[in-house]
FIDOSE-154673 format. One record per residue (C-alpha): residue number from 1; y negated, z negated, x negated. Coordinates in nm, 3 decimals. Layout:
% residues N
- num	Y	Z	X
- NUM	Y	Z	X
...
//
This chain:
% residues 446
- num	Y	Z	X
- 1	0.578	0.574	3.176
- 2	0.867	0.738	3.250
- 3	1.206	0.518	3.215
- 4	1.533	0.603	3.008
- 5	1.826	0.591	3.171
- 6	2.188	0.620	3.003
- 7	2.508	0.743	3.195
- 8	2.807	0.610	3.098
- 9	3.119	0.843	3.094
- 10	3.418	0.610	2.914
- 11	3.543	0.244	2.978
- 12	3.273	-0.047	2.948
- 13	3.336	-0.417	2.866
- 14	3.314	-0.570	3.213
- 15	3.300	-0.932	3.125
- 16	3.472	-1.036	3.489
- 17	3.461	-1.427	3.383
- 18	3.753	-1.531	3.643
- 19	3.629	-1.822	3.878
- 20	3.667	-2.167	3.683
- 21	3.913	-1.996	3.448
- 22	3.887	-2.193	3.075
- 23	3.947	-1.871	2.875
- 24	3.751	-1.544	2.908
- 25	3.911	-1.297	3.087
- 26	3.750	-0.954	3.066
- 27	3.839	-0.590	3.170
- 28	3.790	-0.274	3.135
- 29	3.592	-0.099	3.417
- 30	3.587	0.288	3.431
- 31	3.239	0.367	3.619
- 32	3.225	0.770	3.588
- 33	2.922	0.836	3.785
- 34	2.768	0.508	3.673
- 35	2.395	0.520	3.587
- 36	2.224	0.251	3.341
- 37	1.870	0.169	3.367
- 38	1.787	0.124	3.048
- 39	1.453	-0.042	3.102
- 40	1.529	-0.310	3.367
- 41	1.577	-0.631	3.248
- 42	1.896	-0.900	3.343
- 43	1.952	-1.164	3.427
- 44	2.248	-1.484	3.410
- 45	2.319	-1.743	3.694
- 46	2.568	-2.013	3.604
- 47	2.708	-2.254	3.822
- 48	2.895	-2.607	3.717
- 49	3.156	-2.736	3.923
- 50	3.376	-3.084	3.866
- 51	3.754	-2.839	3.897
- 52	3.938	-3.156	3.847
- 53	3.807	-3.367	4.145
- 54	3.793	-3.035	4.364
- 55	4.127	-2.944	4.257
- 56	4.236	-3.295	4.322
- 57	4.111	-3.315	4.692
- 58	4.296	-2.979	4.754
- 59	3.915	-2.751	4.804
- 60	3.982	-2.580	4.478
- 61	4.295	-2.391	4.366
- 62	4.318	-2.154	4.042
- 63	4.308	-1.862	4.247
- 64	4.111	-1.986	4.548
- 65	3.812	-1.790	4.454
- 66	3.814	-1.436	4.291
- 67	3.469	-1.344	4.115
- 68	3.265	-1.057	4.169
- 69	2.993	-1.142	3.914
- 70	2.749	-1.138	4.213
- 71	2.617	-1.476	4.366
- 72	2.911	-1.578	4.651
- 73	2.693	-1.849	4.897
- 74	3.082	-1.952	5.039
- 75	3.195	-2.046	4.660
- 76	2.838	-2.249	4.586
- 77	2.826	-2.430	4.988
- 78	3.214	-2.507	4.937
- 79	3.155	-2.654	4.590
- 80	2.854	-2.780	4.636
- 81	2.947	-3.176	4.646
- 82	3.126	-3.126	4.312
- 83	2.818	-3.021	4.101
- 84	2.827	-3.110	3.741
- 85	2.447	-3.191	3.676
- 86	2.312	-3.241	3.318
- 87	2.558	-2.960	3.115
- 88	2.353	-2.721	2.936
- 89	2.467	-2.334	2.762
- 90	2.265	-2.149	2.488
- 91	2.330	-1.794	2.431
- 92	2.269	-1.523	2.207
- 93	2.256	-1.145	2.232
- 94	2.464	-1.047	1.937
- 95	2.472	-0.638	1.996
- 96	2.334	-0.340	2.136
- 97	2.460	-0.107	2.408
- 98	2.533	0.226	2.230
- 99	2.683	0.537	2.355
- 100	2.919	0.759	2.097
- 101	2.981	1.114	2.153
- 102	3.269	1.271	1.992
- 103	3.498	1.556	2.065
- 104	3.871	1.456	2.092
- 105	4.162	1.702	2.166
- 106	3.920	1.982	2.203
- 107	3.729	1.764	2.462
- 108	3.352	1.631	2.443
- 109	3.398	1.275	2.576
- 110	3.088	0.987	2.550
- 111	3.203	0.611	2.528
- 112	3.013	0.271	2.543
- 113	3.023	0.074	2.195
- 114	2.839	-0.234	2.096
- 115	2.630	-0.203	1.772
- 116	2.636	-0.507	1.614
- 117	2.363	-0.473	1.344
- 118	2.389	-0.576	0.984
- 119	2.229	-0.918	0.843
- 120	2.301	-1.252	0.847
- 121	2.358	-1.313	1.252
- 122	2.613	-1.030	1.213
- 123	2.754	-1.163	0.946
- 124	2.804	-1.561	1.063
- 125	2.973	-1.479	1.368
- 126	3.200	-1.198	1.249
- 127	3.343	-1.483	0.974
- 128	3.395	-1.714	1.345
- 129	3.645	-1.435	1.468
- 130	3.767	-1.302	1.179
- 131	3.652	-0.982	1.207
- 132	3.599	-0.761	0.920
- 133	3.340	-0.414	0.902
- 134	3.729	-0.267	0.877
- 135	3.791	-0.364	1.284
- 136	3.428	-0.162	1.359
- 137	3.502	0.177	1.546
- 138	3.248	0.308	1.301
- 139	2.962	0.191	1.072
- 140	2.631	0.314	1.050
- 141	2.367	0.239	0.763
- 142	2.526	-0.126	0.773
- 143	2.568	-0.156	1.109
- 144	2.863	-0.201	1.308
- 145	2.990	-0.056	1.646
- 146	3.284	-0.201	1.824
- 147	3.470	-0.126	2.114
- 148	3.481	-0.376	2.363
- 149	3.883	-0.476	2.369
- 150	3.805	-0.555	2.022
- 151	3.564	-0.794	2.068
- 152	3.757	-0.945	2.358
- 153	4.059	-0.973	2.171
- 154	3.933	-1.104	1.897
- 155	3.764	-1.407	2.039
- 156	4.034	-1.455	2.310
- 157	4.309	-1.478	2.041
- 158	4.083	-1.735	1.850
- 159	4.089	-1.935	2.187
- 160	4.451	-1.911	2.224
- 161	4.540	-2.032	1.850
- 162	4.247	-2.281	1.749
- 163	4.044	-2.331	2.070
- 164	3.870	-2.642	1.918
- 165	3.801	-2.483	1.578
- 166	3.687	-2.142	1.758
- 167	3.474	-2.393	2.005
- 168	3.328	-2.606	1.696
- 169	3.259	-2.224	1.467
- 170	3.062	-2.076	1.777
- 171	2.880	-2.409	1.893
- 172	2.747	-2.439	1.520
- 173	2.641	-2.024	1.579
- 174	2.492	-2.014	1.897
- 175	2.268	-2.344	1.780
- 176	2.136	-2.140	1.439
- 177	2.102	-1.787	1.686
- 178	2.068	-1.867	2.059
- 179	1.872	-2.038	2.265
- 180	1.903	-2.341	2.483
- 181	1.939	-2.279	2.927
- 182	1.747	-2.524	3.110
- 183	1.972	-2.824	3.195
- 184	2.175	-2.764	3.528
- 185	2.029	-2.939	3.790
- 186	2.167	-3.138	4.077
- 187	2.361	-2.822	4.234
- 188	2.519	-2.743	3.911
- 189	2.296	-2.431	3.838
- 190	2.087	-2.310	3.535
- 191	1.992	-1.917	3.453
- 192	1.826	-1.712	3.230
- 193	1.594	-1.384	3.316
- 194	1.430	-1.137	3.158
- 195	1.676	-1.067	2.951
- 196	1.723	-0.736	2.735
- 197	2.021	-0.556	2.769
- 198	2.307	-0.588	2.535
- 199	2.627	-0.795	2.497
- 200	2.525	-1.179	2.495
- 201	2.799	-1.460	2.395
- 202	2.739	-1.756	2.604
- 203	2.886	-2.146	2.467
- 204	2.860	-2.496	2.624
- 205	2.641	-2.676	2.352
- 206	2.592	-2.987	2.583
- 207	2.773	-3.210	2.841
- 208	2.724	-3.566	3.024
- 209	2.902	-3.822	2.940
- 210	3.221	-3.756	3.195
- 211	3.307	-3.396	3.081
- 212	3.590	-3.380	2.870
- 213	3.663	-3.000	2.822
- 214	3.383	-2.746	2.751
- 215	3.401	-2.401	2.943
- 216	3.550	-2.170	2.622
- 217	3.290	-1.947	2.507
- 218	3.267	-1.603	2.692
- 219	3.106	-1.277	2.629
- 220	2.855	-1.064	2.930
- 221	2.773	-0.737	2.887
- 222	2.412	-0.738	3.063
- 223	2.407	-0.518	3.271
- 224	2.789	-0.505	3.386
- 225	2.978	-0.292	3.646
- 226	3.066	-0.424	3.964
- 227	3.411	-0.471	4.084
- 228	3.472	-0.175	4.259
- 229	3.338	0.000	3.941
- 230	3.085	0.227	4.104
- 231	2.733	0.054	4.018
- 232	2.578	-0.185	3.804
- 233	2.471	-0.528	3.854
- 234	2.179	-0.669	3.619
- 235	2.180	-1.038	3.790
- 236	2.547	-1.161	3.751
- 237	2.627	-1.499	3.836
- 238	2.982	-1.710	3.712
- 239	3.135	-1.997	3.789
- 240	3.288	-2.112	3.485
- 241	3.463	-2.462	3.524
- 242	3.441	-2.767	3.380
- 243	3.702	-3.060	3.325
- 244	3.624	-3.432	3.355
- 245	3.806	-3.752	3.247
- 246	3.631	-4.091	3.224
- 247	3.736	-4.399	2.977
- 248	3.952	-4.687	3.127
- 249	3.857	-5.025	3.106
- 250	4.064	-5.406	3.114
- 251	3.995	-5.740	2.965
- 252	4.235	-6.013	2.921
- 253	4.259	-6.330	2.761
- 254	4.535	-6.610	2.665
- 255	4.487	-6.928	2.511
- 256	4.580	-6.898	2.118
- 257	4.888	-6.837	2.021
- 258	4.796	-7.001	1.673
- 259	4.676	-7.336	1.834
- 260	4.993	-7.367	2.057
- 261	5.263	-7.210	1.800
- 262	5.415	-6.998	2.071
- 263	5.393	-6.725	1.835
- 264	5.755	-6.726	1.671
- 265	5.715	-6.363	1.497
- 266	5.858	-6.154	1.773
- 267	5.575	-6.122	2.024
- 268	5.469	-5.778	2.096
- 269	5.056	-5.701	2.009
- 270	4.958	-5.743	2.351
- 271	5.190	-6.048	2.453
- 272	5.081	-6.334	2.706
- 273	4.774	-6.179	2.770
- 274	4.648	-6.196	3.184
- 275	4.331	-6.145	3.394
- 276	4.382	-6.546	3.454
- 277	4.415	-6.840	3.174
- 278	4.391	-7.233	3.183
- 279	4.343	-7.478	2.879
- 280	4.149	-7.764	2.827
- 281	3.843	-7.863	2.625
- 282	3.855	-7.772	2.268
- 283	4.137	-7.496	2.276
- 284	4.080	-7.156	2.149
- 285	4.081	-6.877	2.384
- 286	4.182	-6.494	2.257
- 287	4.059	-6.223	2.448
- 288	4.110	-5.831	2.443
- 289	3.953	-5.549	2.574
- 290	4.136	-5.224	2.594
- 291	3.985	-4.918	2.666
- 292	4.132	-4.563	2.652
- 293	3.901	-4.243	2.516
- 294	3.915	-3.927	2.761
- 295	3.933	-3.619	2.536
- 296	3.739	-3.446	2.299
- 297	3.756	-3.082	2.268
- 298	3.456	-3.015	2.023
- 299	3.124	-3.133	1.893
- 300	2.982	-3.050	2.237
- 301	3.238	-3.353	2.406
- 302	3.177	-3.593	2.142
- 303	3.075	-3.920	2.193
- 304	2.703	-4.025	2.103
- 305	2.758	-4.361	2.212
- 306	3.028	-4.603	2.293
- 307	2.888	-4.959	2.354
- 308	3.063	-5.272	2.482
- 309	2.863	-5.577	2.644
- 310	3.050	-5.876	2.674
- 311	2.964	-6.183	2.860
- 312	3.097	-6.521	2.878
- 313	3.030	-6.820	3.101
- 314	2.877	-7.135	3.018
- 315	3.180	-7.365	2.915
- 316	3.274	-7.104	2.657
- 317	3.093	-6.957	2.309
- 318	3.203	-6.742	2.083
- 319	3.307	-6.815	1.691
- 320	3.211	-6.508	1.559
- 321	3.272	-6.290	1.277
- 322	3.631	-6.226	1.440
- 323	3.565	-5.902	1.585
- 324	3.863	-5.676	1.551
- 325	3.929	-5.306	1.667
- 326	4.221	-5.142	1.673
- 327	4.344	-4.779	1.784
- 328	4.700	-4.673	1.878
- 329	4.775	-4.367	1.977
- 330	4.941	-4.452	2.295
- 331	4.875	-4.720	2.617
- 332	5.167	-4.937	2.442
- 333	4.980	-5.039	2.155
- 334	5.284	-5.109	1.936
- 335	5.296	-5.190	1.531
- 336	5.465	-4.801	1.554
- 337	5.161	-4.650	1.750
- 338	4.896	-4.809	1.546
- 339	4.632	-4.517	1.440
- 340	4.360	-4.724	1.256
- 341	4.216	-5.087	1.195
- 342	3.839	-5.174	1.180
- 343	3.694	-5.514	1.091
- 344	3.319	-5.580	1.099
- 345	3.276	-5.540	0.734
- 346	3.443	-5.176	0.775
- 347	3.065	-5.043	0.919
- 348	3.234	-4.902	1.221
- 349	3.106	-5.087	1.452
- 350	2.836	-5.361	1.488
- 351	2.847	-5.697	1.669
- 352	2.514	-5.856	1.799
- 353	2.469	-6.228	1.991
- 354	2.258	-6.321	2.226
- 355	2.200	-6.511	2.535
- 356	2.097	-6.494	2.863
- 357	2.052	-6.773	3.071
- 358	2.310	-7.031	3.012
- 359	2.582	-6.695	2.934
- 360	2.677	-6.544	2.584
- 361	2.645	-6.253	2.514
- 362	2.751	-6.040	2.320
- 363	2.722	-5.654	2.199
- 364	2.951	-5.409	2.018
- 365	2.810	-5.089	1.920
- 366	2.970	-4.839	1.777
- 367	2.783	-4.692	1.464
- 368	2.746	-4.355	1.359
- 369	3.030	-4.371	1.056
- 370	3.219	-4.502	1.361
- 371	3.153	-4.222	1.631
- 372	3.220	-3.950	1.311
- 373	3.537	-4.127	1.312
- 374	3.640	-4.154	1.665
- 375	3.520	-3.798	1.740
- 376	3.652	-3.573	1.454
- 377	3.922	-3.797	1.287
- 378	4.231	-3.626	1.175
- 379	4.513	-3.859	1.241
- 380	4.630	-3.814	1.531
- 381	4.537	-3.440	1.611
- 382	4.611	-3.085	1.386
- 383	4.229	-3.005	1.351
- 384	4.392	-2.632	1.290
- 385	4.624	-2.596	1.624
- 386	4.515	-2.864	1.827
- 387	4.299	-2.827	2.131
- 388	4.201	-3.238	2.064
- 389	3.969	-3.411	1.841
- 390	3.955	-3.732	1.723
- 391	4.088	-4.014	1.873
- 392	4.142	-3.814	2.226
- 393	4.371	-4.017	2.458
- 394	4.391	-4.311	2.235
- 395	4.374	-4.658	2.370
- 396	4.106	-4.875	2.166
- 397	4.196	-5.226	2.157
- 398	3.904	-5.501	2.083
- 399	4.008	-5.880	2.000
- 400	3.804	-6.182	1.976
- 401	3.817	-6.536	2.000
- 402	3.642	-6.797	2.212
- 403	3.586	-7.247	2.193
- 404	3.604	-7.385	2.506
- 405	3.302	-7.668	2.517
- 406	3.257	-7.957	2.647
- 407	3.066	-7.894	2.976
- 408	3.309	-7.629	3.136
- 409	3.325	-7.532	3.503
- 410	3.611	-7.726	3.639
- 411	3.810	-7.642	3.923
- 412	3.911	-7.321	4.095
- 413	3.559	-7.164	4.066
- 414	3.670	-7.089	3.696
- 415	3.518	-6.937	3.367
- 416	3.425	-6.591	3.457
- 417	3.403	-6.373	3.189
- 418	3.304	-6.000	3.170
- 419	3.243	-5.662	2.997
- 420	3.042	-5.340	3.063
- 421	3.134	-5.048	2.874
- 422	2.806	-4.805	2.814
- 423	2.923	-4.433	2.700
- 424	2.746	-4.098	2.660
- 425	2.847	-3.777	2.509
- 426	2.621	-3.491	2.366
- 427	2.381	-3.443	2.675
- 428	2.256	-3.845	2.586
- 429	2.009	-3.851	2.923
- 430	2.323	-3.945	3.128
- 431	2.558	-4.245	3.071
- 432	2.789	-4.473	3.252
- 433	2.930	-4.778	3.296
- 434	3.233	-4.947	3.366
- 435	3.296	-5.349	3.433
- 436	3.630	-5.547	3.393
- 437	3.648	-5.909	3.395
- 438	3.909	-6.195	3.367
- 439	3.836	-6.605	3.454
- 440	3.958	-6.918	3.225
- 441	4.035	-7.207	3.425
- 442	3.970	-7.580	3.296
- 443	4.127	-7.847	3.506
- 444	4.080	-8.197	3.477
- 445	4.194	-8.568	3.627
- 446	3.950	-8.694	3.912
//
């Protein structure tokens, strides 16, 4: 069978994705010999890479790297031990490669538009960019054809404006039209083949649990030119960046401010409280854990789970039902900073006891009216300008109280007591943990 092919006299949307660069940054190309071959299929390599560690240790700069949209084996060797495994993109082809023929100024002149065709698809992610059949270069029988800067500018303005609304409209899109990439694996990579040609709009739908900024959805034009503008290249490969925070974690204790009456009114939230504590047997111990959220930039960076596991030695138990969280929007966790207040009865969170050996333990889980909360709250953050969601950046602070018993560990050996915070975000196969603990000290006459 003999096989189309299309040339391509005017400007084409050359989606040049610059290396690790969070916002799309596209070009035109002009290619006036170039030839497309309109039945060969494409294809999409994507490559994850940690930009904060690498740009930390001085391997990575912003303009380190300049992409060609071809595979570059010094970029992926280079980057290698900062792979991001476990992030997965969907994508969708939302138009058409057409070419328009028109005579201008006396002059018959062919240029590359992207049909867009009527129905619903059309239709859901024209309302994400605010586009209107008014910004088409010309309709059709109820299709639409667009030029490329139009396109571009639209979504790149939406970025600059209301990145996490434009992230949250697209992520709900590309899950009702696209489909799902393979996870990438321990190098960082995942691809697509056998893909028809067209204009395809790629978003991050899932991350592990230490990425806290999504790559900003982009737009390829498969096939696209390559950078000297003189052919076309059907397998293009990006390296599209990824940022990564991870929560902090400290527990402290003091003995009770209520049993001693230290507390005269003008103590701070967080007064008197150390790593180390003594008492004797019978006091009441306070304890708090802190813990400060990375960031959330959309659905896709939200937290699916957020679990504390708390352990405390033999000489201690706890007296339950005193569970209570706080959030501030700052580390200082002042009255002025204070964001929100859940209690156990709230349905934020739920506490569980148990034991294990001659330790108690127990478990605070956030629930799911909880995570909805923490990931997509409105106080802190303008859900309209803001890049963050939720309770980004805030510092979480948990307080409980402890009895000290009657068989306690005397002596400089101490109490030890300690906590594992368990997190995951949308990608829920990977998790991690971090440990904190503090000792209470019971000394005695011999």
């Amino acid at each position: 069978m003999k096989t189309k092919r299309l040339t391509k006299l005017g400007a084409v949307l050359s989606a040049a994705l610059v290396l690790f660069s969070g916002i799309l940054s596209v070009s035109a190309a002009p290619v006036p010999q170039a030839v497309i071959d309109t039945g060969r299929k494409a294809s999409v390599s994507l490559y994850k890479y940690d930009f904060t560690s690498a740009r930390a240790d001085g391997v990575l700069g912003d303009n380190t790297y300049i992409s060609t949209d071809y595979a570059d084996e010094n970029v992926e060797n280079t980057l290698m031990p900062y792979a991001i495994e476990g992030v997965v993109f969907s994508y969708a082809k939302i138009a058409d490669l057409a070419v328009h023929a028109e005579t201008k100024d006396g002059e018959h002149q062919n240029m590359l538009l992207y049909k867009l065709p009527s129905g619903d698809k059309t239709t859901a992610l024209m309302n994400c960019l605010d586009l209107t059949s008014e910004d088409a270069y010309k309709t059709d029988r109820g299709d639409l054809y667009f030029t490329s800067d139009t396109l571009i500018d639209a979504l790149s303005d939406h970025l600059n404006t209301a990145e996490s609304q434009t992230k949250n409209a697209l992520e709900v899109f590309i899950r009702q039209n696209g489909t799902s990439m393979p996870e990438a694996d321990g190098t960082g990579h995942t691809s697509a083949a056998e893909l028809e040609q067209g204009l395809y709009l790629f978003v991050e739908t899932q991350v592990p649990e230490t990425v806290s900024n999504t790559t900003a959805p982009f737009l390829l034009s498969l096939p696209m030119t390559s950078i000297d503008g003189m052919n076309w290249n059907y397998d293009v490969t990006v390296y599209p960046k990824n940022e990564r925070t991870a929560p902090t974690l400290e527990k402290t204790l003091r003995e009770s401010k209520a049993d001693t009456g230290k507390n005269n009114g003008t103590d701070s939230i967080t007064d008197g409280y150390a790593h180390t504590a003594t008492g004797s047997i019978g006091d009441v111990i306070e304890y708090q854990i802190l813990s400060t959220l990375p960031s959330i930039t959309s659905r896709a960076t939200s937290f699916s789970e957020y679990t504390y596991t708390d352990t405390l030695s033999a000489g201690l138990s706890y007296r339950k039902n005193d569970v209570r969280m706080e959030w501030f929007s700052d580390k200082s966790c002042t009255e002025e900073s204070r964001v929100a207040v859940w209690t156990e009865q709230d349905g934020k969170f739920a506490v569980s006891y148990s034991t294990l050996g001659d330790e108690s333990v127990m478990r605070i889980k956030m629930t799911d009216a909880g995570l909805e909360e923490l990931n997509n709250s409105d106080a802190v953050y303008d859900p309209n300008t803001s890049l963050y969601r939720g309770y980004s950046g805030c510092t979480m602070r948990i307080t409980y109280t402890a009895s000290v018993s009657d068989t306690p560990v005397y002596g400089d050996i101490g109490n030890p007591n300690e906590v594992t915070l368990t997190w995951s975000r949308t990608n829920t196969a990977y998790s991690n943990n971090l440990t904190d603990d503090c000792h209470f000290y019971v000394y005695g006459l011999d």
